[in-house]
N, CA, C and O atoms as a DFTB+ gen file, in Angstrom:
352 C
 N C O
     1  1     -21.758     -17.767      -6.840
     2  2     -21.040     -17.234      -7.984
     3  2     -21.065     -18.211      -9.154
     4  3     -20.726     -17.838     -10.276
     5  1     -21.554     -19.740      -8.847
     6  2     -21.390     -20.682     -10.122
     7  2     -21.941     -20.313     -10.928
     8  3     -21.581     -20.381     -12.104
     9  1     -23.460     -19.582     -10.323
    10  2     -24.624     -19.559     -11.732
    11  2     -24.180     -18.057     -12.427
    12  3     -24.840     -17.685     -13.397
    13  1     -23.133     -17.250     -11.962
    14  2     -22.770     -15.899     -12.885
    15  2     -21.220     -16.338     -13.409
    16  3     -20.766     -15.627     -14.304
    17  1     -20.548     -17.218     -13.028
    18  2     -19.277     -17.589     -13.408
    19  2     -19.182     -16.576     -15.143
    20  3     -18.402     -15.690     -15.493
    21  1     -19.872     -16.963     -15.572
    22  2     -20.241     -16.783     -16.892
    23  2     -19.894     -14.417     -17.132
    24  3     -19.150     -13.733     -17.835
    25  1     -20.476     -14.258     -16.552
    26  2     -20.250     -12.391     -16.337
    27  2     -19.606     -12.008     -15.927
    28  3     -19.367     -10.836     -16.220
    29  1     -18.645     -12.814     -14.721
    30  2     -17.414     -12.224     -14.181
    31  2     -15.873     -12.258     -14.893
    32  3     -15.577     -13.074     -15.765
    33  1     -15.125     -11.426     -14.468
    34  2     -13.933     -11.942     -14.859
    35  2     -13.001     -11.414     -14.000
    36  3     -13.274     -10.223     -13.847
    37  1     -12.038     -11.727     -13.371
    38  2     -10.862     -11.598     -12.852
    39  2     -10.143     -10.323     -13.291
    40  3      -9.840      -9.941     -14.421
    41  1      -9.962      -9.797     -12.146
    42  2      -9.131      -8.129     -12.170
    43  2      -7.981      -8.377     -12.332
    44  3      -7.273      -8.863     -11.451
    45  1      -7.505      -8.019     -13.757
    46  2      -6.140      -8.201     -14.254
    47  2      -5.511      -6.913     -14.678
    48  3      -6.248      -5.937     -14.816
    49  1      -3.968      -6.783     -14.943
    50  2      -3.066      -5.578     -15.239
    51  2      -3.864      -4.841     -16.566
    52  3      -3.796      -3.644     -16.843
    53  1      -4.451      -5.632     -17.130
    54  2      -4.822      -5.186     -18.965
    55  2      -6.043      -4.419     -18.613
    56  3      -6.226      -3.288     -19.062
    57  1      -7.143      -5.193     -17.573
    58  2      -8.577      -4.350     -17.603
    59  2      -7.941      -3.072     -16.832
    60  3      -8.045      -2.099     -17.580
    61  1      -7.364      -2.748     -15.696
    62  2      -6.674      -1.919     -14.893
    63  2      -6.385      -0.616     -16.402
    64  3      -6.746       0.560     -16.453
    65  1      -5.849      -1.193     -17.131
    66  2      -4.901      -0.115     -18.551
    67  2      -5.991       0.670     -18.856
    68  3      -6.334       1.839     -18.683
    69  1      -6.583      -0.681     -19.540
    70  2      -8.473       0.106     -20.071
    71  2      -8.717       1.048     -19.427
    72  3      -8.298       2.132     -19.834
    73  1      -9.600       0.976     -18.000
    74  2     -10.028       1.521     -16.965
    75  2      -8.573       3.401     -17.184
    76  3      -8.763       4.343     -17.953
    77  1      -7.903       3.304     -16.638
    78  2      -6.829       4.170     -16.613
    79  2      -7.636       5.042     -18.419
    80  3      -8.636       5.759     -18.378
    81  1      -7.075       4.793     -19.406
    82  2      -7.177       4.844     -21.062
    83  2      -8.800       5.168     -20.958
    84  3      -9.198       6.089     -21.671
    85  1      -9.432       4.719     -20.412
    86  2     -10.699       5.349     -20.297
    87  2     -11.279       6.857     -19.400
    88  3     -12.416       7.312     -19.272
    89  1     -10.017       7.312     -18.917
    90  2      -9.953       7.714     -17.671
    91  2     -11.245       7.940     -16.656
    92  3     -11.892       8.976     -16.507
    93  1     -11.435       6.593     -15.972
    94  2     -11.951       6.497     -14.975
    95  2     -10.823       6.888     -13.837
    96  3      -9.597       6.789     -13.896
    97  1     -11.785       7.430     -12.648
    98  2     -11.357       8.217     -11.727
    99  2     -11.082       7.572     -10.220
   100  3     -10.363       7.889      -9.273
   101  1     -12.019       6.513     -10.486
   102  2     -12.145       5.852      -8.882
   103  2     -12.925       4.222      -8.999
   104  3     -13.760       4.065      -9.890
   105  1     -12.644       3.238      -8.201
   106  2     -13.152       2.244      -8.335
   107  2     -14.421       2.128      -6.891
   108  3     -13.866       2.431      -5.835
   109  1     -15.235       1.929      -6.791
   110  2     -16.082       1.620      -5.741
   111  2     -15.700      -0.128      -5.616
   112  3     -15.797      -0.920      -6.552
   113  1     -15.371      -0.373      -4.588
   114  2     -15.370      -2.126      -4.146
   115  2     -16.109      -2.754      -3.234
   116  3     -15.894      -2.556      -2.038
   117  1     -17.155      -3.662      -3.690
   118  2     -18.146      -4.042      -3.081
   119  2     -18.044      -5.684      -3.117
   120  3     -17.610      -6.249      -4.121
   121  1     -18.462      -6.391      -1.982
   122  2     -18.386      -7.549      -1.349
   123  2     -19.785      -8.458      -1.751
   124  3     -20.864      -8.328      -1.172
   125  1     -19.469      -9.573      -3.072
   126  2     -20.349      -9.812      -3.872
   127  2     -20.471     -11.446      -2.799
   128  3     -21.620     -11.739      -2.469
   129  1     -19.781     -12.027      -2.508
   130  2     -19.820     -13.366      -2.199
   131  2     -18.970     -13.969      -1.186
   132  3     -17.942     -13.357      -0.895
   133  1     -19.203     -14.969      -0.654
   134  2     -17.937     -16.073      -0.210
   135  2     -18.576     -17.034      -0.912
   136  3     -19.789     -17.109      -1.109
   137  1     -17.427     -18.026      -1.418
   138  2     -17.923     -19.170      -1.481
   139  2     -16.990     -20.125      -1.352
   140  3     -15.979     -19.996      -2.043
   141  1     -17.113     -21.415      -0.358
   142  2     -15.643     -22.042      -0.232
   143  2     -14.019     -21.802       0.414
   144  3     -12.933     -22.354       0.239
   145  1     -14.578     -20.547       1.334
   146  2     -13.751     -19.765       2.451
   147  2     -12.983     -18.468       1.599
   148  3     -12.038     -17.881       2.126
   149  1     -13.517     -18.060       0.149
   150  2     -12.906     -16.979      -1.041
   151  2     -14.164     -16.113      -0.677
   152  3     -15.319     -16.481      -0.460
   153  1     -13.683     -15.017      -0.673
   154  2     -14.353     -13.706      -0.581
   155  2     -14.394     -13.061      -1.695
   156  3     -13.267     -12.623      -1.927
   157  1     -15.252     -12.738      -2.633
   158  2     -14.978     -12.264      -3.747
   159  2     -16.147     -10.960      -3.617
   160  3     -17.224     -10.778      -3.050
   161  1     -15.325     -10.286      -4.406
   162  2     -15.714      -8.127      -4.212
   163  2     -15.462      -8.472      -5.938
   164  3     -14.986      -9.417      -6.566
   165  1     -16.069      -7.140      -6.287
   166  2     -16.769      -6.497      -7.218
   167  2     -16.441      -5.081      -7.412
   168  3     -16.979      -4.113      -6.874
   169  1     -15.352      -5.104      -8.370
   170  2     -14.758      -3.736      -9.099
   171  2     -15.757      -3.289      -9.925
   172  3     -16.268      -3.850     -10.894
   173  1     -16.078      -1.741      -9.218
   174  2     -16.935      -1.056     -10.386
   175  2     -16.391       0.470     -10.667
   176  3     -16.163       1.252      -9.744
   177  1     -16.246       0.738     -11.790
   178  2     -15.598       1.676     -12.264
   179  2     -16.285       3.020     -12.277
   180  3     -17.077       3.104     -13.216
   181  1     -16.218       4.106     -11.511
   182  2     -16.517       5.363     -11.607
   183  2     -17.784       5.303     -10.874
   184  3     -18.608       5.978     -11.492
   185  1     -18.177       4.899     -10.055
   186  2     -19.591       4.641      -9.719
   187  2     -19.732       5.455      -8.726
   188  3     -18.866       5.787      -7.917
   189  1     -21.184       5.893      -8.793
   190  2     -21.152       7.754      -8.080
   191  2     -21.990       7.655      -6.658
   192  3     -22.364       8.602      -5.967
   193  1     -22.159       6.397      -6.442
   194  2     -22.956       5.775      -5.038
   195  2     -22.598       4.871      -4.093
   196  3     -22.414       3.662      -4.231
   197  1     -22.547       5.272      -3.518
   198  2     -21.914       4.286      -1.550
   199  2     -22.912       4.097      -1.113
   200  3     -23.525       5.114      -0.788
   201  1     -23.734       2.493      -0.823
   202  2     -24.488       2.113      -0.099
   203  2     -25.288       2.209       1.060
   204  3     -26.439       1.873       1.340
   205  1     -23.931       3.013       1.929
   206  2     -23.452       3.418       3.007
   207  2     -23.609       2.175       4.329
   208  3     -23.563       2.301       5.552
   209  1     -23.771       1.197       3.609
   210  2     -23.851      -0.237       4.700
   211  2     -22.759      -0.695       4.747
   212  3     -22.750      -1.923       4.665
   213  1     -21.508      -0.077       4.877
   214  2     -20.374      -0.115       5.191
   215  2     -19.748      -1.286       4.303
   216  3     -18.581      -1.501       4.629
   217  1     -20.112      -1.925       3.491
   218  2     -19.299      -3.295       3.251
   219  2     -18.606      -2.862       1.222
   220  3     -18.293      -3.673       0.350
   221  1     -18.611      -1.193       1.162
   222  2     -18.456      -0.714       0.118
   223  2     -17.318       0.729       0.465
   224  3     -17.565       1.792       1.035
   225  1     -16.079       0.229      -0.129
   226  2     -15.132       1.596      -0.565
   227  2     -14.944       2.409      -2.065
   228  3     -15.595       2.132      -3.073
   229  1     -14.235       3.133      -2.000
   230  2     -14.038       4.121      -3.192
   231  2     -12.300       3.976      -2.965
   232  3     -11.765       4.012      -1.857
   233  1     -11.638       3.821      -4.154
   234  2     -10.502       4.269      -4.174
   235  2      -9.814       4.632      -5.452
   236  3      -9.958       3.968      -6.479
   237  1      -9.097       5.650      -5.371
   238  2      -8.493       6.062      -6.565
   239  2      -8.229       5.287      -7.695
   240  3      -7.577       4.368      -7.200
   241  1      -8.311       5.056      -8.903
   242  2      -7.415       4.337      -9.647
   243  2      -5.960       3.846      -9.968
   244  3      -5.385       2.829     -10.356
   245  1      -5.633       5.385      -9.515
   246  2      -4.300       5.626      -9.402
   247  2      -3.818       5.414      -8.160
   248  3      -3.763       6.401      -7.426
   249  1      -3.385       4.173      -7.662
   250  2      -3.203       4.480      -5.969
   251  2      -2.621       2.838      -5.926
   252  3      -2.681       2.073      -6.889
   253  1      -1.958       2.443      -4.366
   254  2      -1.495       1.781      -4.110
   255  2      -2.202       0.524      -4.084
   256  3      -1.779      -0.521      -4.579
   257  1      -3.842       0.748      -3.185
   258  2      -4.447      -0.111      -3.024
   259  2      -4.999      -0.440      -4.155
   260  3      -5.325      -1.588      -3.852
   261  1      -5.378      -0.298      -5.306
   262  2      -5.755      -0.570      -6.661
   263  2      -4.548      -1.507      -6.795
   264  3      -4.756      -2.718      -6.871
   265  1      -3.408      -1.063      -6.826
   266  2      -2.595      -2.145      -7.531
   267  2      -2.263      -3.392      -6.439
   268  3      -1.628      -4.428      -6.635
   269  1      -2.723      -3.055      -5.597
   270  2      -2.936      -4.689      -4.316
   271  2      -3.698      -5.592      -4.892
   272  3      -3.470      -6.801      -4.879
   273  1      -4.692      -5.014      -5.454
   274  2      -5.799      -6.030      -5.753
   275  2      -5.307      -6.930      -6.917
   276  3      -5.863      -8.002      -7.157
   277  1      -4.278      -6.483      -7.616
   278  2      -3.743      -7.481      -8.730
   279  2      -2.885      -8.447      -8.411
   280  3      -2.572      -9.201      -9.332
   281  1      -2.257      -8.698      -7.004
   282  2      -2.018     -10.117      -6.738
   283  2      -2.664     -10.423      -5.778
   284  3      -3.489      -9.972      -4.984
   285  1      -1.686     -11.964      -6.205
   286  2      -2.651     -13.030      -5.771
   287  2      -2.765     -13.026      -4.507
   288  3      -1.988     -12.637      -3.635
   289  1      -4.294     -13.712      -4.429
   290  2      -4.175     -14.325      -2.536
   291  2      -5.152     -15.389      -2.704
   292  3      -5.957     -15.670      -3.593
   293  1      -4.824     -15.919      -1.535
   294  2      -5.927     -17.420      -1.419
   295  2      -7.456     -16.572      -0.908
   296  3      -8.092     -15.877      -1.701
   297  1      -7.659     -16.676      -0.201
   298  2      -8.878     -16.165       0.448
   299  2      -9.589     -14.685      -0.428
   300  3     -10.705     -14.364      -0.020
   301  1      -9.118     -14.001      -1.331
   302  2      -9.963     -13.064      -1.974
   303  2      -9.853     -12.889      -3.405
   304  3      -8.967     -13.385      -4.100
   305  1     -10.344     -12.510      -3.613
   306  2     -10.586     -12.034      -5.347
   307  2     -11.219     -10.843      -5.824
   308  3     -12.424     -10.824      -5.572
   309  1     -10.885     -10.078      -6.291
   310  2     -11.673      -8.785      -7.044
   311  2     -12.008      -9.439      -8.086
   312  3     -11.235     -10.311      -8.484
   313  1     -13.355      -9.163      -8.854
   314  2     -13.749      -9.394      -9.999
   315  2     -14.643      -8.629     -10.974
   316  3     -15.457      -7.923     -10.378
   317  1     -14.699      -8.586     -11.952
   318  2     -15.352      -7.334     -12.966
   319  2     -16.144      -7.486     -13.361
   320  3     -15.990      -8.589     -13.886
   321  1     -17.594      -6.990     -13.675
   322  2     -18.693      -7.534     -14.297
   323  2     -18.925      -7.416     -15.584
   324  3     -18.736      -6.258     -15.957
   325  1     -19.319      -8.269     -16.578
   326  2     -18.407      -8.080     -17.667
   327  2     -18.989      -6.562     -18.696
   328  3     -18.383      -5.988     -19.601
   329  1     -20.523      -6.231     -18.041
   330  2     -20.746      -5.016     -18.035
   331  2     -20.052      -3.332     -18.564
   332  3     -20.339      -2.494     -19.419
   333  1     -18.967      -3.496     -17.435
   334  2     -17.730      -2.612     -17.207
   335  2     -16.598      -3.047     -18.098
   336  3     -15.565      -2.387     -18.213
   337  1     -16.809      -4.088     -18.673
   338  2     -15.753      -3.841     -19.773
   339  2     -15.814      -3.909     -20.975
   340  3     -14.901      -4.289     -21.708
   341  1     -17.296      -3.415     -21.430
   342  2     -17.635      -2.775     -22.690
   343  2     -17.145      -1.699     -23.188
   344  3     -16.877      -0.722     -22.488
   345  1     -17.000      -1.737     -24.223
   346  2     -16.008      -0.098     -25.220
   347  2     -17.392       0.711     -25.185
   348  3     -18.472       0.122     -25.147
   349  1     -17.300       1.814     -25.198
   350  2     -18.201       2.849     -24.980
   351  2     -18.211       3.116     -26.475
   352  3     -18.906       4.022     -26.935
């Protein structure tokens, strides 16, 4: 993740608003890395494809587990590519 540090950013309450204000429908969460015993996944917004290699979910926007991902924990991280948080 050092050499993309630079494209990612941390899943916060504000990109969450966007996302919502944009009305996206569903997040797909996919398992980009460990590095240093941190597991870091990859919020992608509205995305219409499942891998199907199991290491990828779909979940509502609107939903419980969406708002899990906004605190903290030692061992994981959701993160955004900075891609997905371009104004259309």
């Amino acid at each position: 993740m050092s050499t993309e540090a630079n494209t990612y950013q941390l899943f916060t309450k504000e990109i969450l608003s966007i996302w919502i204000a944009q009305d996206v429908s569903y997040i797909k969460v996919e398992e980009l890395s460990e590095v240093e015993g941190v597991t870091f996944f990859e919020l992608i917004p509205d995305s219409e494809l499942l891998d199907g290699g199991g290491q990828d979910t779909l979940y509502p926007i609107v939903s419980e587990d969406v708002e899990d991902m906004l605190l903290p924990s030692k061992n994981i991280r959701f993160v955004v590519h900075s891609v997905y948080l371009e104004e259309d």
